[in-house]
C-alpha positions as CSV (number, residue, x, y, z in Angstrom):
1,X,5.1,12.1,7.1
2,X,1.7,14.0,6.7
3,X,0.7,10.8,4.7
4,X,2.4,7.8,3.1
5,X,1.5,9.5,-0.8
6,X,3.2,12.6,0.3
7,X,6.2,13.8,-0.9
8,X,8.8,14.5,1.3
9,X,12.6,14.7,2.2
10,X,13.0,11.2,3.7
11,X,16.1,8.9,3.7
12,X,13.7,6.1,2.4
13,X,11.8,8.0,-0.4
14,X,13.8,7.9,-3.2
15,X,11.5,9.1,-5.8
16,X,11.2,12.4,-4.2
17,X,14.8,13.4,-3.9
18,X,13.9,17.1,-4.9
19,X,11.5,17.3,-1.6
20,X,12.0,19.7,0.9
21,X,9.7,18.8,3.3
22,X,10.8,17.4,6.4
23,X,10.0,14.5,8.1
24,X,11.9,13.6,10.9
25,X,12.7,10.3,12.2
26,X,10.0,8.6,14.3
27,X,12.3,8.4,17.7
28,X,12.2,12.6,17.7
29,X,8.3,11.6,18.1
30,X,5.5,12.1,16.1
31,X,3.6,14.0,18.7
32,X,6.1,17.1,18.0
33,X,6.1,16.6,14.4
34,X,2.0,17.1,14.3
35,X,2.5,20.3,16.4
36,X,5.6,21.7,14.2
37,X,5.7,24.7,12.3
38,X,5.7,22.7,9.1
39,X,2.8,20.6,9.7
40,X,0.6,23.8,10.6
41,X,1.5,25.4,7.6
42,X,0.8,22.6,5.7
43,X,-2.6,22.5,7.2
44,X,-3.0,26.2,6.9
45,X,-2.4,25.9,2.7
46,X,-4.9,23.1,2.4
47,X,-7.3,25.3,3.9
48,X,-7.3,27.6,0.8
49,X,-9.4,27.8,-1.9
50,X,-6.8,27.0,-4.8
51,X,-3.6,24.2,-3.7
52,X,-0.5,26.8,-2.9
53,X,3.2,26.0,-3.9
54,X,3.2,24.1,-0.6
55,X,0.3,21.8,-1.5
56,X,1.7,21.4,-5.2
57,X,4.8,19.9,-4.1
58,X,3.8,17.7,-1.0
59,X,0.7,16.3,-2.6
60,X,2.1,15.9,-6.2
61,X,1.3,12.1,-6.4
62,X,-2.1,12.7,-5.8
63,X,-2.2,15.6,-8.1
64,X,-0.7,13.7,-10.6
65,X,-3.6,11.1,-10.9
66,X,-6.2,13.1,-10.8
67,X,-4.3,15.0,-14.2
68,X,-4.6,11.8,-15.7
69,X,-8.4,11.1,-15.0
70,X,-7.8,8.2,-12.2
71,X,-9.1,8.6,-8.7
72,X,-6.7,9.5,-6.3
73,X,-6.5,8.9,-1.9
74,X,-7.2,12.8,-1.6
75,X,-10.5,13.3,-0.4
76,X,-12.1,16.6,1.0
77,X,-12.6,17.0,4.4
78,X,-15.7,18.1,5.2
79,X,-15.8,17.4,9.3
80,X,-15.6,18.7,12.7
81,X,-12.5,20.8,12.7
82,X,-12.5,21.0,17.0
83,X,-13.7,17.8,17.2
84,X,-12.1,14.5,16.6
85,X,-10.3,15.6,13.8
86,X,-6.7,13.6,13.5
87,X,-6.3,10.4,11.2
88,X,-3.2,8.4,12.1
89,X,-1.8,5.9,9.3
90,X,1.1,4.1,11.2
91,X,3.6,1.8,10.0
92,X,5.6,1.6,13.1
93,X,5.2,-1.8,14.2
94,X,7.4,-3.5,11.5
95,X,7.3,-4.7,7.7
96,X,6.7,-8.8,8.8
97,X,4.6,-9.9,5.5
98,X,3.5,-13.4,4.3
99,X,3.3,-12.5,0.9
100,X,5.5,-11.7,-1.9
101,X,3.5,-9.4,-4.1
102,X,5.0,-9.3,-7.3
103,X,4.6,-4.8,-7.4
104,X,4.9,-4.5,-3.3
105,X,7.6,-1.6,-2.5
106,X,9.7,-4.5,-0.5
107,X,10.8,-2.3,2.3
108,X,7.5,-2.9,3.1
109,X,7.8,-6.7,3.2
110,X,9.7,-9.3,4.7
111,X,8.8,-11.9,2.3
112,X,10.2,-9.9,-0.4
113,X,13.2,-8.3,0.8
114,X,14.0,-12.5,1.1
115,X,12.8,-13.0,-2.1
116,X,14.7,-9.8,-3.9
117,X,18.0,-11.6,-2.7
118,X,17.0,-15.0,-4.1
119,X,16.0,-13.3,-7.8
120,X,19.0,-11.3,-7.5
121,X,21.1,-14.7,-7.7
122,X,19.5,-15.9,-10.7
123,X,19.6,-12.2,-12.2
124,X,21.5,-9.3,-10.4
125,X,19.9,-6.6,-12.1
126,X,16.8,-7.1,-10.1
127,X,18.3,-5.6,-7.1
128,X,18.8,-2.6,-9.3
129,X,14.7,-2.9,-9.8
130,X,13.5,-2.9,-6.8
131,X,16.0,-0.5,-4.8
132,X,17.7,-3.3,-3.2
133,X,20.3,-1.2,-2.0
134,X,18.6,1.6,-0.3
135,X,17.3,-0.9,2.2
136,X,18.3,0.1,5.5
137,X,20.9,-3.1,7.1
138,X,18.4,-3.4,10.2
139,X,15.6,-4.8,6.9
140,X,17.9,-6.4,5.3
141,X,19.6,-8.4,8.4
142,X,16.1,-9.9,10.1
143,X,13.5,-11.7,9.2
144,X,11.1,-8.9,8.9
145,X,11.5,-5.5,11.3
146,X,9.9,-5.0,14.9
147,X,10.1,-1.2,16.0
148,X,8.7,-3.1,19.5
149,X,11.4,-5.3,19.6
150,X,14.3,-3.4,17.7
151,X,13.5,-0.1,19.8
152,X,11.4,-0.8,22.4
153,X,11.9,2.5,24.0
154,X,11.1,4.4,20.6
155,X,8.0,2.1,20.7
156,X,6.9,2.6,23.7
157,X,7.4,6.7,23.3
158,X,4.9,6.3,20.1
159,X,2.5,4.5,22.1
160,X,2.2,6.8,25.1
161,X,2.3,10.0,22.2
162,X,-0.6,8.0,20.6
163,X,-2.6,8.0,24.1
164,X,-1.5,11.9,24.7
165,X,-3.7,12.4,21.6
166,X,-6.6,9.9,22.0
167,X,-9.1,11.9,22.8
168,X,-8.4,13.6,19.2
169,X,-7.9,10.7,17.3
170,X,-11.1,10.0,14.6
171,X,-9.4,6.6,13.0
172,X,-6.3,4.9,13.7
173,X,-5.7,2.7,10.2
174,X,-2.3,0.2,10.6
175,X,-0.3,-0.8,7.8
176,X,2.2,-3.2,7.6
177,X,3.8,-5.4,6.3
178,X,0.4,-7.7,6.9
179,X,-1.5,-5.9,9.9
180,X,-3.0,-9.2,11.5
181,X,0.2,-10.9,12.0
182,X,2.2,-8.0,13.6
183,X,2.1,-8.9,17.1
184,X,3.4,-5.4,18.2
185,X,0.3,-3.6,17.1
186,X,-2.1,-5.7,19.2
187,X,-0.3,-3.6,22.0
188,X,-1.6,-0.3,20.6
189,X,-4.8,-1.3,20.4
190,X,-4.7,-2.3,24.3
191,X,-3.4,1.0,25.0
192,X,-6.6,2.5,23.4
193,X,-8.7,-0.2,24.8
194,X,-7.5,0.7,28.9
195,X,-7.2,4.7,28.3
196,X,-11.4,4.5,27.4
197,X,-11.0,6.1,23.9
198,X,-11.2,3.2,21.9
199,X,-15.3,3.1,21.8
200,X,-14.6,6.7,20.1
201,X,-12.0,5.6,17.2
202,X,-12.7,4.3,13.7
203,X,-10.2,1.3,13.1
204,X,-9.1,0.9,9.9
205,X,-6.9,-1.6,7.9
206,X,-5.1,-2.4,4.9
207,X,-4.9,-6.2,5.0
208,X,-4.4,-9.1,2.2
209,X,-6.8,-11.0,4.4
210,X,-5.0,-14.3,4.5
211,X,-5.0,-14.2,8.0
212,X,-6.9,-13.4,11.4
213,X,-5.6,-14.3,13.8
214,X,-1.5,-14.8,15.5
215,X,-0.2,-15.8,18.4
216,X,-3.3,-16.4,20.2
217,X,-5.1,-12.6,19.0
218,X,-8.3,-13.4,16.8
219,X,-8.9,-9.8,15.3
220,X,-12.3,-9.8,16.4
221,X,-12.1,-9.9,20.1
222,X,-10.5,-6.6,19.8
223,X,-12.6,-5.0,16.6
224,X,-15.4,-5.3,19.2
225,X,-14.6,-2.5,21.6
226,X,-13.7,0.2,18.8
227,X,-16.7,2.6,17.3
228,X,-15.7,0.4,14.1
229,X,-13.8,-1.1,11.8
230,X,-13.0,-0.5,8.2
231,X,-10.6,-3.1,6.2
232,X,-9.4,-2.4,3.2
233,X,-9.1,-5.4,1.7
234,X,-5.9,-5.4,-1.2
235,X,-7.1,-7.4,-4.6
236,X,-5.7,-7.2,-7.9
237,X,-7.0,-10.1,-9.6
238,X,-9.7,-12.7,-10.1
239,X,-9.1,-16.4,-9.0
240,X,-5.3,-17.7,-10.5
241,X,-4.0,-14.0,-11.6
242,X,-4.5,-13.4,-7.2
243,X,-3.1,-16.3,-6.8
244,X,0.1,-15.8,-9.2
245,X,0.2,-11.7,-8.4
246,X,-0.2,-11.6,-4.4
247,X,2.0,-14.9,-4.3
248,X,1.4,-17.2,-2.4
249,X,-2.1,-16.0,-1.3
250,X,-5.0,-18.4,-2.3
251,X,-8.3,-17.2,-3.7
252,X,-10.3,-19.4,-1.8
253,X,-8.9,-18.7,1.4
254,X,-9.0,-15.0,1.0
255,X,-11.9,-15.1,-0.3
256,X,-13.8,-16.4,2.3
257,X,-12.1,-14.5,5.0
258,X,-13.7,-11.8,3.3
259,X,-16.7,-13.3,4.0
260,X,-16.4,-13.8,7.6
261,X,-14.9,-10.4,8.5
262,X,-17.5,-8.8,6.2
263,X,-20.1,-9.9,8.8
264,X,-18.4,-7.9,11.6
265,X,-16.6,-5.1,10.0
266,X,-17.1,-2.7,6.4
267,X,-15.0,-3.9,3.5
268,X,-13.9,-2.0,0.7
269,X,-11.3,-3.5,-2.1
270,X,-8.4,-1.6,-2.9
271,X,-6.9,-2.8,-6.3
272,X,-3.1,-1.5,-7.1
273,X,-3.5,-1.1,-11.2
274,X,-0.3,-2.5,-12.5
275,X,0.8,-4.0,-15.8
276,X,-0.9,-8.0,-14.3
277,X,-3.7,-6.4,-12.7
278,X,-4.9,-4.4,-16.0
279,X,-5.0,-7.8,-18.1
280,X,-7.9,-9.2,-16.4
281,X,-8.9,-6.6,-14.4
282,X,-12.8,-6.6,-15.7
283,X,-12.7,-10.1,-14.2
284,X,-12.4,-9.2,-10.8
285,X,-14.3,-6.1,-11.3
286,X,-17.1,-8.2,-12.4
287,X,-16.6,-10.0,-9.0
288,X,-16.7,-6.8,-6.9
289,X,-19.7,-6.0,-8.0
290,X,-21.6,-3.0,-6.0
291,X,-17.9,-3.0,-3.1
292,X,-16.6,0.5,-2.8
293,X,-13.1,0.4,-4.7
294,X,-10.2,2.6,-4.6
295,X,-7.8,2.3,-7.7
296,X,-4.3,2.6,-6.5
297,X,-1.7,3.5,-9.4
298,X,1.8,2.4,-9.1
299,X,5.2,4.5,-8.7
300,X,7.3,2.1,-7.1
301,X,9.1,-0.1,-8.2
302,X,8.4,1.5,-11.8
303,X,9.0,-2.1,-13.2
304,X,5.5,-3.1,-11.7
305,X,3.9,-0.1,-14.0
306,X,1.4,-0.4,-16.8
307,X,4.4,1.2,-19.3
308,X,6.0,-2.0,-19.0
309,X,3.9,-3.9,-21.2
310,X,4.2,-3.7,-25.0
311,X,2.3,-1.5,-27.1
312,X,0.2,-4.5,-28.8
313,X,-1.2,-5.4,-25.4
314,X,-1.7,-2.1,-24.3
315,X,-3.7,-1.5,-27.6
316,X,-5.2,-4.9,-27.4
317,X,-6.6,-3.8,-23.5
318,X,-7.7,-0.5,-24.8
319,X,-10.3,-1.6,-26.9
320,X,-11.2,-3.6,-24.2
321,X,-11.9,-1.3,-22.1
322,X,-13.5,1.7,-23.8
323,X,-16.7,2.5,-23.3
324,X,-17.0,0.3,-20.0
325,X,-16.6,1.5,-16.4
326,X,-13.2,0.9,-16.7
327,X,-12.2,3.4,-19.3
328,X,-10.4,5.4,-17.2
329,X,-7.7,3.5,-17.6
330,X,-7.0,4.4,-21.6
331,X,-5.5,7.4,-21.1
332,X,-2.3,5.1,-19.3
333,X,-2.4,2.6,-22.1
334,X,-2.8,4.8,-24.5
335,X,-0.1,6.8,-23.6
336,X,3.6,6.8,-25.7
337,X,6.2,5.4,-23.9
338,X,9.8,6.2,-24.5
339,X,12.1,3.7,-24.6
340,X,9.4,0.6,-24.4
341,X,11.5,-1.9,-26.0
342,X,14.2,-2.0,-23.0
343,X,11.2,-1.3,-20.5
344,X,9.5,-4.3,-22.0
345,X,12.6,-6.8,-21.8
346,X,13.3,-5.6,-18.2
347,X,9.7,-6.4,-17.5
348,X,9.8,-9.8,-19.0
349,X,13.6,-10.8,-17.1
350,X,11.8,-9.5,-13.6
351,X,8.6,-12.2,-14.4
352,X,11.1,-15.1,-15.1
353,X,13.2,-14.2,-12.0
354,X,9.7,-14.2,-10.2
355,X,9.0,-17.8,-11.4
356,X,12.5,-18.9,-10.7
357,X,12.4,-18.2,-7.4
358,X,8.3,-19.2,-6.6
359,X,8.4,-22.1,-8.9
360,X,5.2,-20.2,-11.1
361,X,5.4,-20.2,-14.2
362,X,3.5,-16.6,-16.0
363,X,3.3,-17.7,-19.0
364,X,0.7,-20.2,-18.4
365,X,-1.3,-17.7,-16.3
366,X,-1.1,-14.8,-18.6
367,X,-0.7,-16.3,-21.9
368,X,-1.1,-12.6,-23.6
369,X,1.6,-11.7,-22.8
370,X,3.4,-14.3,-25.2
371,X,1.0,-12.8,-28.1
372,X,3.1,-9.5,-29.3
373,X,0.7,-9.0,-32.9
């Protein structure tokens, strides 16, 4: 895909059904997909002064935030255009997480996907939630997916189209799954290393930080031979709403892996705004202090969204938050929502199916939620 907000006509992107786009499966190789026609036009259009049809459609996520006033992951590009000039995001090496994040997309987790089937005993309409069924049977049969081991001859074809394009690469960023624990990507990373491009490339991660090391690889030993590195770390609440959101992450432990890597590498905090992370989220914004943030607003699963809560918290958070640096958020919670009754009962069922299965209890976490006046 040009990037993983884009929408496009993909057998796992649901949401974008109307997309015409194409994005062809990784084993046709991602070297010929960033030399197709497509991909050249679509660099071409976002060339132009004003976004084209073309840009309209594939970037309409982004688009969409920046209608509603919140930051979105476009940002001009303002560099060398014959120089280093290709950012690869890569989710090839496998969806193995060791968290259960209660708004994580569980394709993208291992952890959940086992989770999902667990709720869906105490309630079956969760599977209906979070697109249970448009899994694909190699997620849904292992205990988290390994292109490396699943395909090692697609994997290997992605490395060596990685190394045809090293000396072009700016930043390499790896998403997962949980980066550090996906043994498989350790092997990209010595491919840079022995081709002699890695002192050139920017590494970049998107990481929950409860970990830094498996299977013998300390992240550090290899962050060393890259220009640099850039983590961004995912946060969505302060102390217990962490701990009960990003299940079962601990905000001590997190916390100070934060401060070790921070010594070696540049931290940012990406927060994922979501009807928990709202509720408290001037806690944790108190705690980030002068950290660059990026705001990530939620699509999927839409039972994760803001919309979800009820209209008396919504107000309640509103006058909260106006007239602070967070205010941005008040269009979304000001916003009418059709339907909120049956969106706020769904909401509530997917919580108690959530402490059913992790033995939590959200209640006692996030006691507003029980206060409807």
């Amino acid at each position: 895909m040009p990037c993983c907000y884009a929408a496009v006509d993909h057998p796992y992107h649901k949401p974008y059904q109307d997309a015409t786009f194409p994005a062809p499966m990784i084993k046709d190789g991602f070297y010929e997909f960033i030399k197709s026609g497509a991909m050249r036009q679509l660099r071409l259009d976002m060339m132009q002064d004003k976004p084209t049809d073309l840009v309209k459609d594939v970037c309409r996520k982004c688009i969409a935030l920046e209608e509603k006033g919140i930051p979105s992951p476009r940002q001009p590009f303002n560099g060398n255009l014959f120089g280093r000039n290709i950012t690869l995001k890569l989710r090839l090496f496998g969806n193995t997480c060791n968290l259960k994040c209660f708004m994580c997309n569980i394709k993208n987790s291992s952890n959940r996907i086992r989770q999902t089937e667990e709720m869906m005993k105490f309630n079956p309409e969760v599977g209906q939630m979070l697109y249970y069924e448009d899994l694909s049977e190699e997620l849904k049969a292992n205990d988290g997916f390994d292109l490396s081991v699943a395909d090692p001859e697609t994997f290997n074809k992605c490395i060596q189209d990685i190394k045809k394009i090293a000396s072009k690469i700016d930043s390499v960023t790896i998403i997962g799954g949980e980066p550090f624990i996906l043994v498989s990507h350790y092997k990209l990373l010595d491919a840079l290393i022995e081709c002699g491009e890695a002192k050139n490339i920017i590494l970049r991660y998107d990481s929950n930080l409860t970990k830094l090391h498996w299977s013998g690889c300390h992240i550090k030993d290899y962050i060393k031979h890259f220009k640099k590195c850039d983590i961004s770390f995912s946060l969505d609440g302060y102390g217990k709403y962490n701990d009960y959101i990003r299940f079962p992450s601990k905000w001590e432990e997190v916390t100070a892996n934060y401060q070790e890597v921070k010594e070696y590498t540049n931290v940012n905090i990406s927060v994922t705004l979501t009807a928990l992370s709202v509720l408290h989220l001037d806690e944790l914004y108190q705690w980030i202090g002068d950290l660059p943030v990026q705001w990530n607003n939620i699509h999927t699963p839409e039972i994760a969204m803001i919309e979800n809560l009820h209209p008396s918290i919504r107000k309640r958070l509103v006058n909260k938050y106006q007239d602070t640096e967070l205010s941005f958020l008040c269009d979304e919670l000001s916003k009418d929502v059709l339907d909120w009754e049956h969106k706020w009962k769904k909401f509530t069922s997917y919580l108690e199916a959530i402490d059913h299965v992790n033995g939590t209890d959200y209640k006692s976490v996030f006691p507003e939620l029980c206060n409807l006046s």
